[in-house]
N, C-alpha and C positions, 0 to 999 in steps of 0.2 A: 490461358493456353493460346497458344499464336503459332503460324504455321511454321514457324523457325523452332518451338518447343514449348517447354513450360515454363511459366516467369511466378515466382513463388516469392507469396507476402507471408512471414514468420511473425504471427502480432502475439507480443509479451505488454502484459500491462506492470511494466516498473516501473513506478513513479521518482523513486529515488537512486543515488549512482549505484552501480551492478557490485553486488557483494557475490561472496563462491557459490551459493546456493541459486543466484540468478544467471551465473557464469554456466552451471552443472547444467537447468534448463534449455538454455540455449542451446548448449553444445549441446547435447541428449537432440532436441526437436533437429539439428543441422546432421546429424548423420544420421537418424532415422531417414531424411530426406532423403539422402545420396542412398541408401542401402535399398530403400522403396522406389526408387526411380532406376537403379540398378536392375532389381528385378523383374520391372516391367518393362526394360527397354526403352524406357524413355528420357528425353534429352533435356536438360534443365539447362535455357540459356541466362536466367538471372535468378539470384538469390534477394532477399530486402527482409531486414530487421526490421521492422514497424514497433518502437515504443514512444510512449509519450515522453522521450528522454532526451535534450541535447548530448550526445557522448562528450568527457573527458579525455584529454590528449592518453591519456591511462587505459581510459575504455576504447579509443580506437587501435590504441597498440594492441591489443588483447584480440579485438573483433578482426584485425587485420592478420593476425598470425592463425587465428581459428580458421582462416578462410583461405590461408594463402596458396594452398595446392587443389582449389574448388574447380578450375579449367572453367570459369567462366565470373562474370561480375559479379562482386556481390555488395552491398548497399548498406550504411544505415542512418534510418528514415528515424528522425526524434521529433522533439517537442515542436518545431516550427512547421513541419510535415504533417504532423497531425492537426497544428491550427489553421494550415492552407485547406485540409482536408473540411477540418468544420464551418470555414468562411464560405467553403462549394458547395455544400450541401447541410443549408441549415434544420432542415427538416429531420433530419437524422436525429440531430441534437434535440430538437424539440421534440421528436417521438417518444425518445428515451426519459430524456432528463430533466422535459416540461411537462407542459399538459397537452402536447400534439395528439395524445392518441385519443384524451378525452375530446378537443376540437373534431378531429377527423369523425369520430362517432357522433358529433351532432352536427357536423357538416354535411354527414352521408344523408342525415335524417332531415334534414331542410329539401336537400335535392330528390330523396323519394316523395314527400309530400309534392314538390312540385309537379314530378312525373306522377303524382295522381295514382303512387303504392302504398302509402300507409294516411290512413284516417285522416282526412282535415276539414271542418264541420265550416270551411269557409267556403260562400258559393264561388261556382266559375264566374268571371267577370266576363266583357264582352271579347268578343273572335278579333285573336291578334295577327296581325300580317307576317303572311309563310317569313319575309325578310326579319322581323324581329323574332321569328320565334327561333331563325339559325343563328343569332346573335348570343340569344338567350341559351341554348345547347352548348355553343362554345363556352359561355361561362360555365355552364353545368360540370361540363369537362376540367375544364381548369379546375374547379371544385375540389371536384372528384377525385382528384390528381395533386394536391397540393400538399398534401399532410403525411401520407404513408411514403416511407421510405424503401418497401419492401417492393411493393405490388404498383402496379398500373392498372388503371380500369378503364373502360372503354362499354358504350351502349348504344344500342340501336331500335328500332320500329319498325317493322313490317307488317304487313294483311296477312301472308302467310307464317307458318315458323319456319324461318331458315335453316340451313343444315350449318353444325359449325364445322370451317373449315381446320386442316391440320395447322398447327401452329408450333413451332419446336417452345417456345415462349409460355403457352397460356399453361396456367394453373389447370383453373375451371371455370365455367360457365354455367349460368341460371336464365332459364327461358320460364316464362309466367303472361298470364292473361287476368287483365282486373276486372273485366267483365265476361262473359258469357260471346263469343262471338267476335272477340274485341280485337285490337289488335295484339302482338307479340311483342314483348319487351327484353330482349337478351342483355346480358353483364358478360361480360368478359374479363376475367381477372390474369393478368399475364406476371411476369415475375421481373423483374428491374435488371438482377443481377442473377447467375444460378445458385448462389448460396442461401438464397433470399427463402426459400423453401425451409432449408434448415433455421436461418436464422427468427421465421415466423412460420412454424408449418403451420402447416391444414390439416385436420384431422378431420376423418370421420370413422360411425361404430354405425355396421348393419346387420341387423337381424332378422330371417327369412327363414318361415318353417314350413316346410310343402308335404302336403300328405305323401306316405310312401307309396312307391311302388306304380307312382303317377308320372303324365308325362316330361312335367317339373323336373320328376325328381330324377329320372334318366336324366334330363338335358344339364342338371346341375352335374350329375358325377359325370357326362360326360366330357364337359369344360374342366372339370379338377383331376380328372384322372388323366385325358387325352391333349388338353389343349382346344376344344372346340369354343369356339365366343357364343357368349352366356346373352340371351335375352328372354329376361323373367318378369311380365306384367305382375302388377297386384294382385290382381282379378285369379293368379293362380294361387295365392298364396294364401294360407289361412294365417300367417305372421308377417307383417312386413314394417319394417319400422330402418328407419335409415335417417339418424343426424349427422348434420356438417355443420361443421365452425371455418365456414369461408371466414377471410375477413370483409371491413366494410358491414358488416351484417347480414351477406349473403344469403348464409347458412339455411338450418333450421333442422326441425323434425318434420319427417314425409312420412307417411303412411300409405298413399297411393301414388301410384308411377311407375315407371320399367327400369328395371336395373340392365344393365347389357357390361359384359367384360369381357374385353378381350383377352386373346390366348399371350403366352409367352415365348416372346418367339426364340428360336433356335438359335446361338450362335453363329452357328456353321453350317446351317443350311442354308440351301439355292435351288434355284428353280432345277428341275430336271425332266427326264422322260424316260415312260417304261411301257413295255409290253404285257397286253391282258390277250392270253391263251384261252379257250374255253374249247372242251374236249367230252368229246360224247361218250357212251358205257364203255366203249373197248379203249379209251384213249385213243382216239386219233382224233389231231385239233381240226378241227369244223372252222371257227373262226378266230385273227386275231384284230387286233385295235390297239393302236397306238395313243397313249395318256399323257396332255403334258399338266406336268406337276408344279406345284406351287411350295417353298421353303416350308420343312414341315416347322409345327409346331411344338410345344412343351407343354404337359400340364404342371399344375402347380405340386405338385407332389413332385414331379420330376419321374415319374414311372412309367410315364406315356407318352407316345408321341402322337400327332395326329397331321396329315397330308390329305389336303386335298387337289383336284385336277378334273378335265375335261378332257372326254374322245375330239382327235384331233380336228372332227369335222362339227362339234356340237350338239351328238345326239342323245350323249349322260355325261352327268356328271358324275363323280365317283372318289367317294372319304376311304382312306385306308387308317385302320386302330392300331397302333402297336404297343403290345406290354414289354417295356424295355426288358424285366426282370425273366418271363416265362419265353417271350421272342417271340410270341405266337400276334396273330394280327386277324383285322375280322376288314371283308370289304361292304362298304356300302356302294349299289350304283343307285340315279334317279333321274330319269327322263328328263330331259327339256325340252320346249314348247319347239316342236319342228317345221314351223308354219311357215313356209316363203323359203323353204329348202333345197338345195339344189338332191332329188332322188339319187342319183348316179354316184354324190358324192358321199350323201349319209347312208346307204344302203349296208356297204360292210359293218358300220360298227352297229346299226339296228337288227344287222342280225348278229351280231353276236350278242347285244341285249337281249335281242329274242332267247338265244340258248343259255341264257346264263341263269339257269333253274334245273334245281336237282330233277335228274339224278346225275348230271353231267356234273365236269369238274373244274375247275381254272388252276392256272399258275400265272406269275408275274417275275419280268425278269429286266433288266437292262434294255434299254432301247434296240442295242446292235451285239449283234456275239450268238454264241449258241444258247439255250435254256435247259440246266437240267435237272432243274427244282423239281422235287416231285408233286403232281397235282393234288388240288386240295377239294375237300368237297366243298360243294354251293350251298349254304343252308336252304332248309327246306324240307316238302317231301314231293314225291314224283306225284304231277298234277295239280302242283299247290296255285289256288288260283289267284295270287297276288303276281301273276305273270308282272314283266316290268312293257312287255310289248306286248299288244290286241293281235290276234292273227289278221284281222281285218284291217289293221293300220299297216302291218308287214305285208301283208299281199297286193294296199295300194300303193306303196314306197317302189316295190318290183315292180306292178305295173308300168308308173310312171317312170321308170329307171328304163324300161323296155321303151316307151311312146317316144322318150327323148330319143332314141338310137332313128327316130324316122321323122322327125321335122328340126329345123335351125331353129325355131322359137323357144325361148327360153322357159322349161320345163320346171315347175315349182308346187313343193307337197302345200296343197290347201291346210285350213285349220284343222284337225282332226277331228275336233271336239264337235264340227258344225259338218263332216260328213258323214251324211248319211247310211247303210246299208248296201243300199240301191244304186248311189254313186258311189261306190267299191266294186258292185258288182261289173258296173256298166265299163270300169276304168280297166279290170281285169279283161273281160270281153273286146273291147278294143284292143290292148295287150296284144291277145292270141290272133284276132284275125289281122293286126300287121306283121307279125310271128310268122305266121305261119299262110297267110295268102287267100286258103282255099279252106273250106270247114267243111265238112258234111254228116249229117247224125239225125236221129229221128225228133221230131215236133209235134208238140202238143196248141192244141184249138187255142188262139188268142181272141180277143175283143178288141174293135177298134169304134173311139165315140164320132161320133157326128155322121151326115146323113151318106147313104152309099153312092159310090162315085157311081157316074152316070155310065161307064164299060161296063162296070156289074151288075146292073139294074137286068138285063135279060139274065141273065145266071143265076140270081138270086128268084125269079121268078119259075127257072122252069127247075131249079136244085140238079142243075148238073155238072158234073167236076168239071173245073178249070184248073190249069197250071199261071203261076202268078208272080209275081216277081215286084218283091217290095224295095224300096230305097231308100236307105237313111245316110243321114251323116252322121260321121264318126269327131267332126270337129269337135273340140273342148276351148273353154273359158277357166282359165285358172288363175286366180287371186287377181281378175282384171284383165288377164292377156289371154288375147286369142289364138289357137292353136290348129291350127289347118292342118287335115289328116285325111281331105278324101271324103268318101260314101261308101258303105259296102251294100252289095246287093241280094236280098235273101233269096233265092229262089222255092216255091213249094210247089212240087211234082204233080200234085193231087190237092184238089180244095175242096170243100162246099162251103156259100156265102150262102148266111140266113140272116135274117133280120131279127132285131135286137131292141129291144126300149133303148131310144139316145143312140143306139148304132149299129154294128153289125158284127158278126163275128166271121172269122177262117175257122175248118173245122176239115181234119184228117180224111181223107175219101180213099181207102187203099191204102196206095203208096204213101207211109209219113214221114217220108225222107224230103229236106231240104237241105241245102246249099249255100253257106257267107261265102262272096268271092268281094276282096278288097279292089277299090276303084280311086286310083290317085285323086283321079279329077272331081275339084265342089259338085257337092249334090247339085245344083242348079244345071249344069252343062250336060248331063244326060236328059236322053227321051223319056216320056212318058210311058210307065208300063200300060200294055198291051194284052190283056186277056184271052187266052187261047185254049180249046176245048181239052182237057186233061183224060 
């Protein structure tokens, strides 16, 4: 195939001049061509006979009338075409029709002995220079590469195991360790020509039996039913047995290892985007979230399709199921790690995660346009506690969605996993007093360690109320950056300071009313509070 069309080799092995029966073949395989490229819409810029046959001025008159209305060239290649063909490439001939394939199988097996893969009771000699030993790999390669006609091989060494990249070319690949620790040894088997597959397949037979009703065994049916890619350890499997007959000797029987398959992908699918609706008891939508989507996929039955995507700012990911036959579909969502997030931006779609639990309902629709699907329910029951959001992760996302709106430093969700309670609490609290300004509500006796400031020290001796006025800052530290926000100032109406082991405490005298008033300016730039008779 070439970017002008399709250039088509017709190989007839007729050794002798063309009688009716070989005439009938021909013709038969030349309009099969034309009728099969016809209906694919494809364009045939050359035609070629390939027999091992000089034509006779008889045989070209015949080949030239069969061909004469073809609207493009057509060729025939005989006996001197085929001997150019075996002088280029003798290894063909010798694979076939000598003993190449016997060579190539004990060629392979000199080069694993050297690479130190199969048994060899000869000791290692002394440590040879990196420069010969890249002299020596080049031979390995030529080796490797000399006798099969089909395949190309290619190896390498690493400390770690590599990943193998995409290759439109390879076959398959074998990665193995000959020691405990050792280094990695990959094969690469690529294919020469793309007929080369049929001409020498690979086969392999896998057998894998996973207890029912396990998480195996969902993960199986849902790769064959939906299209999901399949990754099945041993360690799950009470069966696992999987041979290959690479060539080269590749192959083998496995018993442990991961099988992993990819889905089938969709002809005619592309990336798109849709709207996720999610709607409280009376139907009225609460929140939506925008999904961009990724080409669905096929299972192998052809019954299912399966799509996956992500909220447009990265706060879930989300698999949608469809049964092509019933039309019915199930959603999966699942959190991702929100750590170094901008609040402001992931807020809409972690609440709509948040509501997305029965008893409420979703629809999904087209990116743009109206939606009048009717909503579906959320599996589940009302209070199920496999929530997909903490109320505690949601009320510090708000928080800091609010903190952002009062300083230019760039405002980002910490790891959730490593905060605390305490800091939710404290994050909400700030929240409200840049909110809102001014707090005022009753207070309960705190403790404070270390020894009592020297203005208290008569108060605390003669136990009579004081009005008091504490100051903190409101600054934060988040993932490293510092976040300047001011001081607020507590004020408490009424006190009594007692003394305490390690410190002292405030304690209600009356009036337990206190006062947050928000103070732009760093804690450091205010006075020192002032203790005055309450």
């Amino acid at each position: 195939m070439t970017d002008r069309g399709w250039i088509v080799d017709q190989i007839k092995y007729f050794t002798t001049t063309l009688n009716k029966d070989h005439k009938r073949q021909i013709t038969s395989s030349y309009e099969r061509l034309r009728k099969f490229a016809a209906g694919k819409g494809a364009v045939v810029v050359e035609w070629r006979l390939v027999v091992p046959l000089n034509p006779t001025t008889e045989n070209l008159t015949w080949f030239d009338g069969l061909t004469a209305r073809a609207g493009y060239p057509c060729h025939w290649r005989g006996w001197t075409h085929v001997e150019g063909l075996a002088a280029a490439f003798p290894e063909v001939v010798d694979y076939y029709l000598h003993d190449g394939k016997a060579r190539m199988a004990a060629q392979f097996e000199r080069v694993m002995r050297v690479m130190g893969l199969r048994e060899d009771p000869s000791p290692l000699g002394p440590v040879v220079p990196a420069s010969d030993i890249a002299r020596g790999l080049d031979d390995l390669y030529r080796a490797l590469n000399t006798h099969d006609p089909h395949y190309e091989y290619s190896f390498g060494i690493d400390s770690e195991r590599p990943d193998i990249p995409t290759d439109p070319r390879l076959v398959a690949a074998t990665q193995q360790q000959t020691t405990a620790g050792g280094p990695w040894i990959t094969f690469k088997i690529r294919w020469r020509y793309p007929q080369a597959v049929q001409d020498r397949p690979v086969t392999t037979n896998l057998r894998i039996a996973v207890e029912p009703d396990s998480d195996a065994a969902r993960a199986i049916d849902t790769a064959v039913t939906y299209g999901a890619p399949l990754r099945l350890d041993s360690a799950d499997a009470h069966t696992f047995r999987f041979d290959v007959d690479f060539p080269h000797g590749l192959g083998g029987e496995f018993t442990r290892g991961v099988f992993t398959m990819d889905p089938l992908p969709h002809e005619n699918a592309v990336p798109y985007e849709l709207r996720l609706q999610v709607l409280d008891e009376q139907d009225t939508v609460t929140d939506t979230a925008l999904l961009s989507m990724e080409p669905a996929t096929l299972g192998y039955h052809r019954q299912g399709l399966r799509t996956v995507g992500r909220e447009e700012h990265g706060v879930f990911d989300v698999e949608l199921l469809v049964d092509v036959e019933s039309r019915g579909f199930h959603m999966n969502l699942a959190m991702r790690d929100l750590t170094g997030a901008s609040p402001q931006r992931i807020l809409p779609g972690l609440t709509a995660a948040a509501h997305f639990r029965a008893p409420h309902r979703f629809r999904i629709a087209a990116a743009h346009g109206p939606i009048r699907d009717v909503p579906l329910s959320i599996p589940g029951t009302d209070g199920d506690e496999q929530e997909l959001v903490s109320p505690a992760l949601l009320a510090m996302v708000r928080a800091l969605a609010h903190i952002q709106d009062h300083t230019s430093a760039r405002v980002t969700v910490p790891d959730p996993t490593r905060t605390l309670h305490a800091d939710v609490r404290r994050l909400v609290h700030t929240a409200r007093v840049l909110r809102e300004g001014t707090l005022a509500g009753p207070w309960r006796g705190f403790e404070v360690p270390g020894p009592v400031p020297e203005p208290l020290k008569p108060f605390v001796l003669a136990g009579d109320p004081i009005a008091w006025a504490i100051h903190r800052s409101l600054d934060l530290v988040l993932n490293g950056v510092h976040i300047p926000l001011g001081h607020e100032r507590i004020t408490l109406s009424s006190a009594r300071v007692e003394q305490r082991d390690g410190g002292y405490a405030f304690i209600p005298d009356g009036d337990d009313t206190q006062q947050t008033t928000h103070h732009p300016e760093p804690l450091e730039n205010h006075d020192p509070p002032k203790p005055s008779a309450g």
